[in-house]
Steps between C-alpha positions, in 0.01 A plus 500: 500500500658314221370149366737246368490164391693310764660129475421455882722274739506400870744307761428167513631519836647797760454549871390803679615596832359792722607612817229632697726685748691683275277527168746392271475236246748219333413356149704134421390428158588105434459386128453672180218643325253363262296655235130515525213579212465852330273695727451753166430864613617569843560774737870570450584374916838651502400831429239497765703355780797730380296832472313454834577742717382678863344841378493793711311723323160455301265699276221663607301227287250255655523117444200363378324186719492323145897533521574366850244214412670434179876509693355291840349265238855451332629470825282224634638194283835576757615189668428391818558139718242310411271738348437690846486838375515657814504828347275811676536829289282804591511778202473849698454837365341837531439595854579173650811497416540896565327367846770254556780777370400705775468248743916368463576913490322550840708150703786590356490874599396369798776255582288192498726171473457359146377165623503277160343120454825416425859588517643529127857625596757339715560618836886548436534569151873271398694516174439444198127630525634834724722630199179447267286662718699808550532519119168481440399765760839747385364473093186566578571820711692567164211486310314706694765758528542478901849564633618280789497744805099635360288337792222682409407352146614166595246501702237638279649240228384229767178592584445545166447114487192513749284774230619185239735784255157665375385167374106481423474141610628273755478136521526317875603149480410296803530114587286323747704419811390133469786505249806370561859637342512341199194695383706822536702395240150455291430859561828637382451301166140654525602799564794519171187353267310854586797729460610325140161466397427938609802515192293332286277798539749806536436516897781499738545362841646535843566209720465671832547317881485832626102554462495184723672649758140601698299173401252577737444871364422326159287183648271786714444725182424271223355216713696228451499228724818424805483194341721593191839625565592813261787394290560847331339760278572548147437838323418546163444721232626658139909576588557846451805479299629828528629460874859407545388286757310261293818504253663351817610120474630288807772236414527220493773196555644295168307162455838265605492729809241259657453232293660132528525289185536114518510239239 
């Protein structure tokens, strides 16, 4: 990663709206900028948020516990509504998470209802979030070289997601259920601190709501309390570069495409 000196600046004023129903967001930005100190030698941001992507595919190379420490302590200084933190993260590997592996192989196999804390998706998906969705899920069939009639290894590409794409670690994030939803929105600027600071270290990530689909799978093998609602697992690991799939980018709209500007 890059350092630069950087001549930072912030809004002196914007408003943030989030629809909880839909997951989509609205920025209104409302005056200018203005021009803080010299931070010196920073992190170059852009490149980090820019070169973050999901990776599919890692090395066979192990991540130290001095690494994860050094990325979850990064990660920690993330906002939160008055300084809750309500942050749970449980770092799995080895045969735990092989455990766990097995354990989402054998329900689904067996047809057993995904029964997640919460719903993520919609219930009827509606435009324009449909058309990005079926974008996203037709480029990365590209990438993976699966026609459109080949049930077979769309399958396998799904399940896939439950053995974490050969990551050696997993994080869990969970929140305590005394939480209410503006917390959630704490998590997910949590949960962007650990993937940008993993870049920081040449790790990749992998947001992934579909190792919470069996909560109660994951509570049962590593322990965790009913108490804490599973918000998703995160895999991580070096990116093994050489797979079209992690060459794979999803797109994304242009910035007036959802932002509002008033003087």
């Amino acid at each position: 990663m890059k350092n630069s000196k950087q001549d930072l600046s912030v809004l002196t004023g914007f408003k943030f709206w989030f629809d909880i129903n839909t997951f989509s967001a609205k920025v209104i930005l409302l005056t200018s900028t203005t021009n803080l100190i010299n931070f010196g030698e920073l992190m170059n941001i852009k490149e980090a948020i820019e070169s973050r992507i999901s990776v599919r595919s890692y090395l066979d190379k192990p991540v130290s516990k001095e690494t994860i420490t050094q990325v979850l302590d990064t990660a920690r200084w993330a906002p939160s509504g008055t300084n809750t933190q309500p942050w749970k993260v449980l770092v799995v590997q080895g045969e735990k998470k092989q455990a766990i592996t097995d354990a989402f192989l054998s329900a689904n196999l067996a047809g057993v209802k995904t029964n997640p804390d919460y719903e993520y998706y919609p219930t009827e998906w509606q435009e324009p979030f449909k058309q990005r969705r079926f974008e996203c899920g037709m480029d990365l069939y590209k990438a993976l070289g699966i026609g459109r009639e080949d049930k077979e290894k769309r399958v396998a590409a799904s399940l896939a997601n439950y053995k974490f794409f050969g990551a050696p670690v997993t994080l869990f994030f969970f929140i305590d259920n005394v939480m209410g939803k503006g917390s959630w929105f704490d998590m997910g600027m949590f949960l962007q601190s650990v993937m940008l600071a993993a870049r920081e270290h040449g790790l990749g990530t992998c947001p992934q709501a579909s190792t919470s689909d069996y909560p109660d799978i994951v509570r049962e093998i590593t322990g965790v309390s009913d108490q804490y609602s599973l918000i998703c697992g995160l895999s991580m690991g070096y990116p093994n570069d050489s797979k079209p799939v992690n060459q794979y980018r999803t797109r994304r709209t242009n910035v007036d495409e959802f932002t509002t500007w008033l003087d």
